[in-house]
MARRO-949112 format. One record per residue (C-alpha): residue in three letters; residue number from 0; x, y, z. Coordinates in steps of 0.1 Angstrom, whole numbers, padded with zeros to 4 digits, m for minus. Last residue first. Example, Ala and Ser with C-alpha at 12.3 -4.5 7.8 and 13.67 -1.06 7.14 Angstrom:
residues 2
+--------+-----+-------+-------+-------+
: residu : num :    c1 :    c2 :    c3 :
+--------+-----+-------+-------+-------+
:    SER :   1 :  0137 : m0011 :  0071 :
:    ALA :   0 :  0123 : m0045 :  0078 :
+--------+-----+-------+-------+-------+
//
This chain:
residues 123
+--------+-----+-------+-------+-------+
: residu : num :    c1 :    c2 :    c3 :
+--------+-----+-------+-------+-------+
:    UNK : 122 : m0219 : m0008 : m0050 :
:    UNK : 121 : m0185 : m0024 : m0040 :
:    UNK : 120 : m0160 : m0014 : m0069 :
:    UNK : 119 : m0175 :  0022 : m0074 :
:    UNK : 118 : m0187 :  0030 : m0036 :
:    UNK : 117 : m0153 :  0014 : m0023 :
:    UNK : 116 : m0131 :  0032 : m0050 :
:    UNK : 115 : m0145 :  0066 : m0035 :
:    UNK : 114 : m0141 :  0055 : m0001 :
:    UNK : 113 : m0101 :  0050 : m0006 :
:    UNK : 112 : m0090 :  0079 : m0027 :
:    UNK : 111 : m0108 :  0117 : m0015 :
:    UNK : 110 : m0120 :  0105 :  0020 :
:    UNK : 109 : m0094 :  0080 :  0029 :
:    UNK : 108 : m0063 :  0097 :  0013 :
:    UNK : 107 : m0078 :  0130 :  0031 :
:    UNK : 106 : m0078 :  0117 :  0064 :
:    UNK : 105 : m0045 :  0101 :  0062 :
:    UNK : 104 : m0033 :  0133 :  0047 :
:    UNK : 103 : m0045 :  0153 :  0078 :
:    UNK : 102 : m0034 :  0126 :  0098 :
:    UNK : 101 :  0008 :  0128 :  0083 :
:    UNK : 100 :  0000 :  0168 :  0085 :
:    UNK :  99 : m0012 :  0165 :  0121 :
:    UNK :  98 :  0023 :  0140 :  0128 :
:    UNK :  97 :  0047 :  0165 :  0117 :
:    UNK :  96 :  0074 :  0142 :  0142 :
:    UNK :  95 :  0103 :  0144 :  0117 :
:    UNK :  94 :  0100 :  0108 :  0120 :
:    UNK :  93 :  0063 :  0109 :  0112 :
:    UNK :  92 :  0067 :  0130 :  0080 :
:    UNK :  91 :  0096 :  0110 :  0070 :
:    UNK :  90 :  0071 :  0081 :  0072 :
:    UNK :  89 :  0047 :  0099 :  0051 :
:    UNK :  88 :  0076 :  0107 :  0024 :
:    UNK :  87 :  0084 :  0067 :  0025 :
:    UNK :  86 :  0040 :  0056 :  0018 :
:    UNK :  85 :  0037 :  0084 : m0011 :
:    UNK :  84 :  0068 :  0072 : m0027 :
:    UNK :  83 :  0060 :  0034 : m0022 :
:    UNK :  82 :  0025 :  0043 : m0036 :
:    UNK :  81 :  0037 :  0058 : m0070 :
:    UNK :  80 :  0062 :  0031 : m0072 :
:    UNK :  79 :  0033 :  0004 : m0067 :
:    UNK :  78 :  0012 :  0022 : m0087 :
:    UNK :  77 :  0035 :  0022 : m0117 :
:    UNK :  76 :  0051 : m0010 : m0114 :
:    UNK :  75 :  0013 : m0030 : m0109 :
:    UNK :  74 : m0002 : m0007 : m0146 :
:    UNK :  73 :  0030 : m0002 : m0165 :
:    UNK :  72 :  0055 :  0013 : m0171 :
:    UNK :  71 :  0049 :  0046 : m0191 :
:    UNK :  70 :  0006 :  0039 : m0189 :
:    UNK :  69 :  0009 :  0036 : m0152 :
:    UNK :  68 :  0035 :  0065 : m0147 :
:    UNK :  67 :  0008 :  0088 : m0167 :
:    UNK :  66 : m0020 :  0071 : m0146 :
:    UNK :  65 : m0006 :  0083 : m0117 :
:    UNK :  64 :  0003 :  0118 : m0124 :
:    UNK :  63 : m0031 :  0122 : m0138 :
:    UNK :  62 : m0044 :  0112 : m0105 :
:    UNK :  61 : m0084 :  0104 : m0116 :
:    UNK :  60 : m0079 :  0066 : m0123 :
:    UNK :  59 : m0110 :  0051 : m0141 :
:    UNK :  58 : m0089 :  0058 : m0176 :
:    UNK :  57 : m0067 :  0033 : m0172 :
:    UNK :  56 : m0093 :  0007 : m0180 :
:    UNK :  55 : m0124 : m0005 : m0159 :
:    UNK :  54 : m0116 : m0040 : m0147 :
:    UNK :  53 : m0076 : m0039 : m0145 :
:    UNK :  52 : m0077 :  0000 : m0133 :
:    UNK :  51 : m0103 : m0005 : m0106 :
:    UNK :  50 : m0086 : m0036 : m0094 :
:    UNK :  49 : m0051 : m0018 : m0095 :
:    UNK :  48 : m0068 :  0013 : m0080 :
:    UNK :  47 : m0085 : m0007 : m0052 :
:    UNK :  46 : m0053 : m0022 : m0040 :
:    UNK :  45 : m0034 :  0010 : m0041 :
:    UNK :  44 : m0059 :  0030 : m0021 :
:    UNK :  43 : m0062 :  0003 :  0002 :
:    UNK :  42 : m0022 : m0001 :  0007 :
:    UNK :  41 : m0021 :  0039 :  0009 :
:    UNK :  40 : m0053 :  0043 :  0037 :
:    UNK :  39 : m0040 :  0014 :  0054 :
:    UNK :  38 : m0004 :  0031 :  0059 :
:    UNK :  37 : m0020 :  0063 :  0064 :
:    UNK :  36 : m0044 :  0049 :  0090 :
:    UNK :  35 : m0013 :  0034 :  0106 :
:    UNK :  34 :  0011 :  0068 :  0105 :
:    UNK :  33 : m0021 :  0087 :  0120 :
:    UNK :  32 : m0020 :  0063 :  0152 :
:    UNK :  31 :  0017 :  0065 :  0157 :
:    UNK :  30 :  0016 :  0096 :  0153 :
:    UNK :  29 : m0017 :  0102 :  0179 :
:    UNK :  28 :  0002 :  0078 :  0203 :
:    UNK :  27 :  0032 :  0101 :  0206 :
:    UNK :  26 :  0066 :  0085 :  0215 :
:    UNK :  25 :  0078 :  0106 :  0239 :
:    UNK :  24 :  0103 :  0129 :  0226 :
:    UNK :  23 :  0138 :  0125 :  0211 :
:    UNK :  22 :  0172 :  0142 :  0221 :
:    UNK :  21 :  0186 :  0154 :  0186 :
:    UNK :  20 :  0222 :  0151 :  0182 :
:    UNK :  19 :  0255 :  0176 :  0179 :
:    UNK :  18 :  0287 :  0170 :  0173 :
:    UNK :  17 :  0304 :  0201 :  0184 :
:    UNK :  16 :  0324 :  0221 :  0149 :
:    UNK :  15 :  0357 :  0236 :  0161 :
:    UNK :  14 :  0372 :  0259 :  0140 :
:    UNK :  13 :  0394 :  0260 :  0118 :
:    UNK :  12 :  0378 :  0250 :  0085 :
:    UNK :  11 :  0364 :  0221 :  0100 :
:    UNK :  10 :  0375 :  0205 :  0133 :
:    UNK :   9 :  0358 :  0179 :  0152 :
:    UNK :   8 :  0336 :  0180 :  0185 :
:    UNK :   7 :  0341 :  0160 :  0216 :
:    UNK :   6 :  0319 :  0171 :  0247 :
:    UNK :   5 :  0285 :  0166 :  0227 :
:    UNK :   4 :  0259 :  0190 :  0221 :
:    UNK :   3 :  0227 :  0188 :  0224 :
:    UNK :   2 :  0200 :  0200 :  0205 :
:    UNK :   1 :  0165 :  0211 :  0213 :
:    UNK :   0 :  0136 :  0192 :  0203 :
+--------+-----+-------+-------+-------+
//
């Protein structure tokens, strides 16, 4: 992603500052595909925790960060702010196009969050 600069620029402290914009790749399939598993991964995690958390008590959930900001504001405000963080820093991820860290946490939010709840809430 190398810049380009524009013909007109503006002037700042003298000198001449070029506008300058980002040319954008190809769209990549694997992003888009990691953004989506995240996505599910996030909206799974966060219905399971709620379920988990209404049947067994606040104390089911392992995130201590979570289940601080659960117990401050409450059990649905508190997830859902701790999963609408989670889900906009994974879309800056994508847009910034670090799409094998946006999989890799995909991966790990299924493995570590989502199958976990499934083999306590389903088995």
């Amino acid at each position: 992603m190398e810049p380009t600069a524009c013909a007109s620029g503006t002037r700042a402290s003298g000198t001449t500052v070029p506008a300058v914009w980002n040319t954008w790749l190809r769209r990549s399939r694997f992003g888009d595909a990691a953004l989506l598993v995240f996505l599910l991964a996030q909206c799974l995690d966060g219905v399971f925790t709620y379920v988990g958390v209404i049947s067994f008590g606040p104390g089911i959930e392992a995130n201590p960060l979570v289940a601080g900001l659960m117990t401050a504001v409450g059990h649905g405000a508190g997830l859902l702010t701790a999963k609408a963080v989670a889900v906009a820093l994974g879309i800056a991820l994508h847009v910034r196009q670090v799409h094998a860290a946006v999989a890799a946490l995909a991966a790990f939010y299924v493995v570590a969050a989502v199958l976990p709840w499934v083999a306590i809430l389903f088995t």
